[in-house]
C-alpha positions as CSV (number, residue, x, y, z in Angstrom):
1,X,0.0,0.0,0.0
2,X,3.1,2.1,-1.1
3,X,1.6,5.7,-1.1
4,X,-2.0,5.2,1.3
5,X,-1.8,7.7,4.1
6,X,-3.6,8.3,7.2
7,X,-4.9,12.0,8.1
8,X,-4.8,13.0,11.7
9,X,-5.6,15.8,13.1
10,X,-3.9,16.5,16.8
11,X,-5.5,19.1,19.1
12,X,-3.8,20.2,22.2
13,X,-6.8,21.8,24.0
14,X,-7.1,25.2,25.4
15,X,-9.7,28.2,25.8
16,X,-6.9,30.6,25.2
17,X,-4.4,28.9,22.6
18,X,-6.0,25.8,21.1
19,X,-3.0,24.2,19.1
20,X,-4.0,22.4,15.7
21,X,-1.6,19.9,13.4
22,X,-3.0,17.7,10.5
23,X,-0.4,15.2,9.1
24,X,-0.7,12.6,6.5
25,X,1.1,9.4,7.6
26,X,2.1,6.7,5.8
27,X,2.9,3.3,6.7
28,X,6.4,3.6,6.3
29,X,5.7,5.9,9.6
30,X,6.7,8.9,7.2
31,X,4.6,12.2,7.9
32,X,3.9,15.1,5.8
33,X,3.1,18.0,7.2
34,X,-1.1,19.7,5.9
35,X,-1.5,22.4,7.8
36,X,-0.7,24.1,11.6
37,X,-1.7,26.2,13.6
38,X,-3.6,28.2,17.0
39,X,-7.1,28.6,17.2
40,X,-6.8,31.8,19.5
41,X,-10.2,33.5,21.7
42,X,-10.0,36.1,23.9
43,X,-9.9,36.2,27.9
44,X,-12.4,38.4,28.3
45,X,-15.1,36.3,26.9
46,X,-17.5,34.9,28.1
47,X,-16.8,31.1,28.2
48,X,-19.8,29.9,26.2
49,X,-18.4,32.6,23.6
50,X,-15.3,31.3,23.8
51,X,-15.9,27.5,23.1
52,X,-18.6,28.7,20.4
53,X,-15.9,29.9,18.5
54,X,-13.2,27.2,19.1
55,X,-16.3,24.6,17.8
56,X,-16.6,26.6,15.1
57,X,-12.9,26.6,14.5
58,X,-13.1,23.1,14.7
59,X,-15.8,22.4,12.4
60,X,-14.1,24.7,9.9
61,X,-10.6,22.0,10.1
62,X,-12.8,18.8,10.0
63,X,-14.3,20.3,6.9
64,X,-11.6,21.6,5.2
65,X,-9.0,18.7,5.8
66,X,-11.1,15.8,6.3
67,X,-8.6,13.9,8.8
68,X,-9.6,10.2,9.2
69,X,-8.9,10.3,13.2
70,X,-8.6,13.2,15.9
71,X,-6.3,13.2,18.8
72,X,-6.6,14.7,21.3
73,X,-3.9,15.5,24.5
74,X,-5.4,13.7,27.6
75,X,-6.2,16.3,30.7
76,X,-4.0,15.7,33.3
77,X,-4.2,17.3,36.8
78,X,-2.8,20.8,37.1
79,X,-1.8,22.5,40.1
80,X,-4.3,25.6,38.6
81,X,-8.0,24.6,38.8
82,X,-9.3,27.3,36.4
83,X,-6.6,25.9,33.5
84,X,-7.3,22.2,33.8
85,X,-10.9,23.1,33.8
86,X,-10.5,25.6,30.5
87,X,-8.4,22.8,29.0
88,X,-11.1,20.1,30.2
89,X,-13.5,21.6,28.6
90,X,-11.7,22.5,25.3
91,X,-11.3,18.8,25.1
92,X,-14.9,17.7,25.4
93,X,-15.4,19.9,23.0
94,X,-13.1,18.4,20.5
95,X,-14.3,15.0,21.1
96,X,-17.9,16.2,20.6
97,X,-17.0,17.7,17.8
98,X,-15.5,14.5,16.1
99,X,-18.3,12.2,17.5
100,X,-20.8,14.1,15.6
101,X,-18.5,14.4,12.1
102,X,-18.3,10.3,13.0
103,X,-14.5,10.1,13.4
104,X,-12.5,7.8,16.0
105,X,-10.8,9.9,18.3
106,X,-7.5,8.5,20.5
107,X,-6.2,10.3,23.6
108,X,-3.0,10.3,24.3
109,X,-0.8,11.6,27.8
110,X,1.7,13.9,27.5
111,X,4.5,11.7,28.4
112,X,3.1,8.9,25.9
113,X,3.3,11.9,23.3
114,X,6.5,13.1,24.0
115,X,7.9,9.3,24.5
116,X,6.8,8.8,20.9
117,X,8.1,11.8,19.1
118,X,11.6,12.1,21.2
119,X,12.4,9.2,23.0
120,X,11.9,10.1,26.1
121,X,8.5,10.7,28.4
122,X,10.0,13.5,30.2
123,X,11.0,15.9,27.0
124,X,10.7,19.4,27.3
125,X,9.2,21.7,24.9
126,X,12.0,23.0,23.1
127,X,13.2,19.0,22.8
128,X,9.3,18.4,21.3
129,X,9.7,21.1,18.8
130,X,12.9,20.3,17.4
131,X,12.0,16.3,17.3
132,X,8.9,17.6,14.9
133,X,10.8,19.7,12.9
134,X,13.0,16.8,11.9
135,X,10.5,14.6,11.2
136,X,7.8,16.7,9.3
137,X,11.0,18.1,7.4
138,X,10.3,21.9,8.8
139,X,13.1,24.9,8.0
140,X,12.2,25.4,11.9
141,X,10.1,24.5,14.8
142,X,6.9,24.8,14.8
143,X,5.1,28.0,16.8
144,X,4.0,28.3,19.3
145,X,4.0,25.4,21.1
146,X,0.6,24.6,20.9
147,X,1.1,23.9,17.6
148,X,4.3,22.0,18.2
149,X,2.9,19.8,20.8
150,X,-0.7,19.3,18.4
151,X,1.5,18.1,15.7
152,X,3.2,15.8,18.1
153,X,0.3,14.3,19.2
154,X,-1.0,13.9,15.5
155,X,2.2,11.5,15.4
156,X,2.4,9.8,18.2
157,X,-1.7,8.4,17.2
158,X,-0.6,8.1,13.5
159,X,2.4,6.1,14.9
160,X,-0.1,3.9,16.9
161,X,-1.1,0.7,16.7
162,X,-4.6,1.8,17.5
163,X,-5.1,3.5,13.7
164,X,-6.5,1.6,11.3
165,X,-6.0,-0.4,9.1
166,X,-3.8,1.7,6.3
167,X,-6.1,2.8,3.5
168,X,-8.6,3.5,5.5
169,X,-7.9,7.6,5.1
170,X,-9.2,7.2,1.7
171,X,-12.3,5.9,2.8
172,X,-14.9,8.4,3.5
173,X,-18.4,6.9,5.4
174,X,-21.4,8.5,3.9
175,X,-21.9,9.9,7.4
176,X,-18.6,11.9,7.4
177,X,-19.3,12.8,3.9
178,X,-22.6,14.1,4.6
179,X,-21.2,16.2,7.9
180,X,-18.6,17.6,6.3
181,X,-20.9,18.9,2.9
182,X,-23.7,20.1,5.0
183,X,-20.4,22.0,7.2
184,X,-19.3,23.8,4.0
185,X,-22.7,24.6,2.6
186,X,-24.0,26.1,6.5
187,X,-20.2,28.0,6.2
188,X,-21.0,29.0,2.6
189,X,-24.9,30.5,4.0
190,X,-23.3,32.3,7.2
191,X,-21.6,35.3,5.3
């Protein structure tokens, strides 16, 4: 199956900074980098504001890239209640948001993530970064890093051996394919 790829898209959650990265990965374990970046809202929002417009963010990269699997960072206990509760609920929104475009989503801890993309569960940033730039073939890291770490975590699933069966990303279900046309023509009707 020389040339079938797998489409992930990584999300590492946030209400502030919600980091994006969709790969295509082959089954060589090869990855080629789609497209990175930050879904960004505002502090002073209200909350429900703020997740309105990271779903809507979200709906706009299911449609547009049509990943066959989401991953998403497991939330992990913070010392900070109000960030693992902003991040919590980022993350149930991303898993919503994939249930209802009918895509498997896979979460994965941080260490697991970094242990897959450097080597070692207990990589810093910087090391994360780097390790991503070197295996997506980047001039330089990715920024900032939420986008790093969401493009790490795209790996470390496409890596898996969770994902399915190679092929499979070229396989559309008639439910995603419906999702994702009535997505484009409600983005098409709102402007």
């Amino acid at each position: 199956m020389a040339g079938r790829s797998l489409r992930v898209l990584g999300i590492d959650p946030g209400l502030t900074r919600c980091g994006f990265g969709v790969i295509d990965v082959r089954a060589d374990r090869s990855a080629t980098l789609v497209a990175v970046g930050v879904l960004r809202t505002a502090a002073e929002l209200p909350i429900e504001r703020r997740l309105l417009a990271i779903g809507d963010g979200l709906d706009a990269l299911l449609a547009e890239h049509a990943p066959a699997a989401v991953a998403v960072e497991r939330v992990f206990a913070q010392h900070n209640l109000r960030t693992v509760m902003g991040t919590a609920q980022a993350a149930g929104l991303v898993l919503e948001r994939a249930a209802r475009a009918g895509l498997p989503v896979a979460s994965h801890t941080p260490s697991e993530v970094k242990a897959a993309v450097t080597g070692y569960g207990g990589a810093d940033k910087r090391q994360v970064a780097t390790m991503v730039q070197r295996i997506l073939r980047l001039d330089t890291p990715p920024s900032p890093a939420d986008a790093a770490d969401a493009l790490a975590l795209a790996l470390c699933h496409g890596w898996s051996s969770s994902v399915p069966a190679w092929g499979a990303a070229d396989a559309v279900t008639p439910a995603q394919r419906a999702w994702r046309d009535a997505e484009r023509h409600a983005r098409a009707h709102r402007t």
